[in-house]
N, C-alpha and C positions, 0 to 999 in steps of 0.2 A: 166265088171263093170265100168259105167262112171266115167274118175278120178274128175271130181269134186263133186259127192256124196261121191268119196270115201274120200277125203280132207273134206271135212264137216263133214263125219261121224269121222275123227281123230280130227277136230278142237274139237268138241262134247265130245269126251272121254277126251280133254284134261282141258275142263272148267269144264267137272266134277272132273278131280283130283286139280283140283285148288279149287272150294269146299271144298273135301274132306282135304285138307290140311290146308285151315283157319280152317276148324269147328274143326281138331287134334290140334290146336295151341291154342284153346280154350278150349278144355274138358281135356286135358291130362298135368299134371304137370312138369313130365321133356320131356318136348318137346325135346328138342338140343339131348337128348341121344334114342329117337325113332328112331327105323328102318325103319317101315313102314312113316312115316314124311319123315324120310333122304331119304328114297329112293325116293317118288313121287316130294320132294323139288329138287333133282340134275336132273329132267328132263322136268318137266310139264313146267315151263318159257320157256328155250333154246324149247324144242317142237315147242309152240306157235312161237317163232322168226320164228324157223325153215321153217314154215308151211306161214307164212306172208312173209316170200321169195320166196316163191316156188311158193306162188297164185302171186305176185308181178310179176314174168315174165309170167305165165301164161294170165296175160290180156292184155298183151302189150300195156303198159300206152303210152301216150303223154307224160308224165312228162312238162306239159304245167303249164301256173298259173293257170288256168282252174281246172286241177287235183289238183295242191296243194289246192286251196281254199277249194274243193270237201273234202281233207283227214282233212283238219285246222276244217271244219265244221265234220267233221266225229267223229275225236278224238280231238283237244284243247278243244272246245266248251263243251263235254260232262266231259271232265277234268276238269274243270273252276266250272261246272255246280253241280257234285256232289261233290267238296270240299266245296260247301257252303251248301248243303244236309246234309254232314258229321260234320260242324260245328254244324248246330243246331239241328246234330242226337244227337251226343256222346253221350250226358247227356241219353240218353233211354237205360237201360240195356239189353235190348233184342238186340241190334245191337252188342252189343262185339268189340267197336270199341276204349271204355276207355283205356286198357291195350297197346293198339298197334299205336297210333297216336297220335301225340300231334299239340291240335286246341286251347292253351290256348290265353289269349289274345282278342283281337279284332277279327273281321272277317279279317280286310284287313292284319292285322297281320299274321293270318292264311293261308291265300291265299301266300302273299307273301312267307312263309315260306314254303310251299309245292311248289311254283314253284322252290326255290332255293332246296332243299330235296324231290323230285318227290316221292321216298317214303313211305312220310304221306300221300297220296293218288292213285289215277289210274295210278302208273309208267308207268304201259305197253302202254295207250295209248300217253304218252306226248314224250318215247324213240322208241316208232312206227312213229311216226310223224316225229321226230330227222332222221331217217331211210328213210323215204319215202325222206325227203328234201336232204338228203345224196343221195341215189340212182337219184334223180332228176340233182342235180349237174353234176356226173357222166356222166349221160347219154346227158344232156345239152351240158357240156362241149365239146371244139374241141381237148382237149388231156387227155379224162380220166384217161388215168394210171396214168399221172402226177396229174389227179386231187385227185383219189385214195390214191397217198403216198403221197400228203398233207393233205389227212383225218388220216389218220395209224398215220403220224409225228408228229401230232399233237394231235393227242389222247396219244401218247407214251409221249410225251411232255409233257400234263396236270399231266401224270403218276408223271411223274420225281419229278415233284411239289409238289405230293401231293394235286391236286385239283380234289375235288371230290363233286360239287355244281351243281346243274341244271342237276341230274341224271347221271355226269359223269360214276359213278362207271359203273352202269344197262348200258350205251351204251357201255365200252370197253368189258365187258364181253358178251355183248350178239351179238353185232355186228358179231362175228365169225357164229353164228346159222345162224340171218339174209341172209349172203353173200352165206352161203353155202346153204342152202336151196332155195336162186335164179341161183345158179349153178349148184344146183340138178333136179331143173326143168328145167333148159336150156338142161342140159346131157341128161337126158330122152327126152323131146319133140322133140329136136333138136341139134342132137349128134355133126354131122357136123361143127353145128354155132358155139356149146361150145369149140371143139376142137381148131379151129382158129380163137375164139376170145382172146379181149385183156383182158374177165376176166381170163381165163384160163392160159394168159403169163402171167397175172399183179401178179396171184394170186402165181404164183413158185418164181416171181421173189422177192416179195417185201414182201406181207403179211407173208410168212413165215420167210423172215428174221426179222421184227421187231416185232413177235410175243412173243420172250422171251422178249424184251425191256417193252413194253408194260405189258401184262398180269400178268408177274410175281410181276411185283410191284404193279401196279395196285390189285391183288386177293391178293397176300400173306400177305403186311402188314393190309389189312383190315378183312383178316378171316385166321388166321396160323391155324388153324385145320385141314384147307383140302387143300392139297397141289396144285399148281398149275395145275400139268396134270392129277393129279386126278378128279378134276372140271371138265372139258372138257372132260375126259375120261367117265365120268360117264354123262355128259350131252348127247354125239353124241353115248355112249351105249342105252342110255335109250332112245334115238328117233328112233337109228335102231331096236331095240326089240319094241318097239311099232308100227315102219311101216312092220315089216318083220310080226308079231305075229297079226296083225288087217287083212293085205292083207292073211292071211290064213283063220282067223275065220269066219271077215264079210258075205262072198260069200256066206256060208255056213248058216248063222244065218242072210236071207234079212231084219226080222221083226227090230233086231236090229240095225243093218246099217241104215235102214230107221229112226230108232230113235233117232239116235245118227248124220246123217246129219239135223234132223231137229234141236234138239238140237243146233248142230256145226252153223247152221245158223241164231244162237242166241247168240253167243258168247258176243261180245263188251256188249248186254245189260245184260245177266247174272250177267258179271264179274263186273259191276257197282251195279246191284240191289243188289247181293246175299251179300255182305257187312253190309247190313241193319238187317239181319236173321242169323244172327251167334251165339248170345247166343240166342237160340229157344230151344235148344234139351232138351231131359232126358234123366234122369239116369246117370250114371257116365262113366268116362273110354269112350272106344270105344263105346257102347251101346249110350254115349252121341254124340260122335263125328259124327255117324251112322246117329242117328235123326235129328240130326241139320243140317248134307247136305241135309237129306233128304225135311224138309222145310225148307229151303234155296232156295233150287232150285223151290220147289213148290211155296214159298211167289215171290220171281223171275219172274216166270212166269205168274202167276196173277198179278202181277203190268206190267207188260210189256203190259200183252193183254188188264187190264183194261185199260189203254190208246193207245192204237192200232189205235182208228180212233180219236187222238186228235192231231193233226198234230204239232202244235207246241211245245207242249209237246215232241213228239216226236223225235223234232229239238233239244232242248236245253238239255235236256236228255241221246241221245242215235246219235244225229248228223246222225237222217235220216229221213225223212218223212214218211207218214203213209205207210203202205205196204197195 
């Protein structure tokens, strides 16, 4: 099986449980004490990081300004682009975006505020961006490790503070999925490189020392319900059971693979449209939460293909020209 079908086919199952998890936040009352919620919430983010590391060494960037312009145009641009969507959505009940964002105020108000609190809008692409310019550094730099534990020290730093603006929280927690998923793809493709490079010395010597420093403060005082290594436990549980439990079924089921890499290679514009289709469904309970991914995903995909060959559209939207 191609690994890059088969990373598509997981990127694919995982923007369906990101779906599946707004439209549960929407149809279901006590949300917080769901199982099925808690369980797809501790793994479908960290996944995605996971997964955007792993393709990260996989293409063997430049890390040029070239590239960065390429990711700024990729993801800030469609960032930028649906907070001002989401400003003069809200007020439409079918979006389900009143309960969960706050766009009060002016537009530039609102812009402002979701840069500072990434949050009220596409976090994932503005701490992917965060990530790529991180990894850029690194690999720029002529002493990464050193560059490395100035990124760690300094995120453990913002910790100590208490500063948690401009999406700090989503980088320190998610950053560990990131790094590991570019050294899961480095161990796999090329065992050798990983063994004697300096992610692999940087990573014993330094990430895990300032990993308690960091993390614990950073997650505990903003969510004491679930404990530090419980977080992480249940994040790097639930991407192993979904890459050990997919590389079984897929092979088996190609009609799905096939659906789910086509899907996967729709992710960035999914996770922006399907936002707009969240109060869609019927019925109540799960039955609601059932129908509303289900046209979520379908309103989704018709807006995507109905502008497929509008190219600019497609720039300011989704940060890629027509396919």
């Amino acid at each position: 099986m191609p690994r890059e079908t088969y990373i598509d086919a997981l990127k694919g199952l995982a923007i369906l449980l990101v779906i599946l998890a707004h439209a549960l936040q929407r149809s279901l009352p006590d949300i917080q004490g769901n199982i099925y919620f808690n369980f797809i919430a501790a793994f479908h983010m960290p996944l995605f990081m996971f997964l955007s590391g792993y393709i990260l060494y996989l293409n063997k960037a430049e890390y040029d300004l070239k590239w960065i312009w390429k990711k700024f145009l990729r993801l800030i641009v469609p960032f930028f682009t649906w907070t001002i969507i989401f400003y003069y959505a809200i007020d439409f009940n079918f979006t389900g975006l009143f309960s969960f964002v706050d766009y009060s105020g002016s537009l530039l108000d609102s812009i402002l505020r979701t840069v500072m609190h990434p949050g009220n809008g596409l976090w994932f692409l503005w701490v992917l961006f965060i990530f790529y310019l991180i990894a850029a550094g690194v690999s720029r730099s002529g002493r990464p490790c050193l560059f490395g534990l100035f990124i760690l020290s300094t995120l453990a730093a913002l910790a100590i503070i208490g500063f948690d603006l401009f999406g700090m929280y989503y980088i320190r927690f998610h950053i560990i999925f990131f790094v590991a998923g570019y050294a899961f793809s480095m161990l796999r493709v090329d065992k050798e490189i990983f063994l004697k490079s300096k992610l692999n010395s940087f990573g014993r010597k330094y990430y895990l020392a300032l990993l308690p420093i960091d993390w614990s403060i950073a997650l505990n005082y903003t969510d004491p319900a679930i404990g530090l290594l419980s977080k992480f436990f249940y994040g790097f549980a639930g991407i192993s059971l979904t890459w050990i439990s997919m590389s079984l079924v897929l092979p088996k089921i190609p009609k799905m693979q096939q659906l789910l890499s086509w899907i996967g290679g729709l992710t960035l514009e999914i996770y922006a449209s399907h936002l707009l289709f969240l109060n869609t469904g019927f019925g109540t309970g799960y039955a609601k939460a059932i129908s509303t991914s289900i046209i979520a995903l379908l309103a989704s995909l018709i807006l995507i293909y109905s502008i497929k060959n509008v190219n600019i559209l497609n720039i300011i939207l989704f940060g890629s020209r027509t396919r």
